[in-house]
C-alpha positions in Angstrom: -22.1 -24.7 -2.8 -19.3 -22.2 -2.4 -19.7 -18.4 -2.7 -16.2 -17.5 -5.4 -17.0 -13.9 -6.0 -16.4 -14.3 -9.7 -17.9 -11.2 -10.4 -15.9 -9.4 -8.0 -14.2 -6.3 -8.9 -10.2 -7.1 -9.1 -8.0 -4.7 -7.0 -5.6 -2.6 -8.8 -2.2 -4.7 -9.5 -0.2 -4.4 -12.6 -1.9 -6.0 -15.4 1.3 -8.4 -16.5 0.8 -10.5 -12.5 -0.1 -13.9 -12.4 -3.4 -14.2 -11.1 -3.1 -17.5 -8.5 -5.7 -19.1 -6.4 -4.2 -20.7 -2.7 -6.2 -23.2 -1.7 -5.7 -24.8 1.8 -6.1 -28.6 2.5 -7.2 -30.1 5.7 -6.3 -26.6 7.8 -8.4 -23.5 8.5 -7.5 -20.5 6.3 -5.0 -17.9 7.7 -5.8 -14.6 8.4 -3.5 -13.1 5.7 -3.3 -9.9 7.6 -1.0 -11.5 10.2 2.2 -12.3 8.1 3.0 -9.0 6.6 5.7 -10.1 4.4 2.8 -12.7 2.1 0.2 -9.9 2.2 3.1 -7.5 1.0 3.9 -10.2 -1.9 0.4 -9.1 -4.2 -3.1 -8.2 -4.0 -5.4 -10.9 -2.1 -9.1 -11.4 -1.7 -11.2 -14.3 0.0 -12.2 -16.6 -2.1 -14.5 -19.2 -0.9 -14.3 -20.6 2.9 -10.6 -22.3 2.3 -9.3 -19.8 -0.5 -7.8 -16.9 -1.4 -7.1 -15.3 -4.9 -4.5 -13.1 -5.7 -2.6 -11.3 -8.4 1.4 -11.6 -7.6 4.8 -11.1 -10.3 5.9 -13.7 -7.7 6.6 -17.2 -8.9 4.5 -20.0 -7.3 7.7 -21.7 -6.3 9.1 -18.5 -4.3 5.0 -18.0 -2.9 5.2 -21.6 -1.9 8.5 -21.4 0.1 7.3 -17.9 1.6 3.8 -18.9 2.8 5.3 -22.3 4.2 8.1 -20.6 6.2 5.8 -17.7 7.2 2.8 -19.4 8.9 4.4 -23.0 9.8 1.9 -24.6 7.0 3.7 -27.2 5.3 3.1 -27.1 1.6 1.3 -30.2 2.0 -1.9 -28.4 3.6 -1.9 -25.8 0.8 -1.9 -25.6 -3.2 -1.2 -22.4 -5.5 -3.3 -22.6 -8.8 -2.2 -20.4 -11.6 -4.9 -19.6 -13.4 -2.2 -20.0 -16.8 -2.4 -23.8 -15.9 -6.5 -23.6 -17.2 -6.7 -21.6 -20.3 -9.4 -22.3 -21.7 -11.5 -23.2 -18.8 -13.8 -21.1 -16.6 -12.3 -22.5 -13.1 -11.5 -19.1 -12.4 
């Protein structure tokens, strides 16, 4: 079973973001911490062993293109979730 943090307290970020998850397929997880310009681009947290969630005003189109050309990833290894795509669910 994965650990999410649900209960984890979110960081402070303008209440109007999108809150996203990035989930990455058949890679290890990046160490966000190394590509300034994503980790500039909202508030992150780990979330689970392959995950991270974050809160950006940054479309998932523009996050896909950026994380892609930023750690070499193709967008093929990696999925953004918006959690406006499950209203109505408790995925996140």
């Amino acid at each position: 079973m994965h650990n999410r943090h649900y209960f984890q307290p979110r960081p402070a970020f303008s209440d109007d973001a999108a809150d996203y998850v990035l989930h990455f397929i058949d890679v290890t997880r990046p160490d966000l911490t190394q590509y300034p310009q994503i980790s500039q681009l909202g508030d992150w947290m780990h979330y689970g062993e392959n995950d991270y969630r974050f809160w950006s005003h940054i479309s998932k189109n523009d996050l896909t293109a950026t994380i892609s050309q930023a750690t070499g990833i193709t967008a093929d290894h990696f999925e953004i979730i918006d959690s406006a795509d499950f209203k109505g669910y408790s995925y996140f």
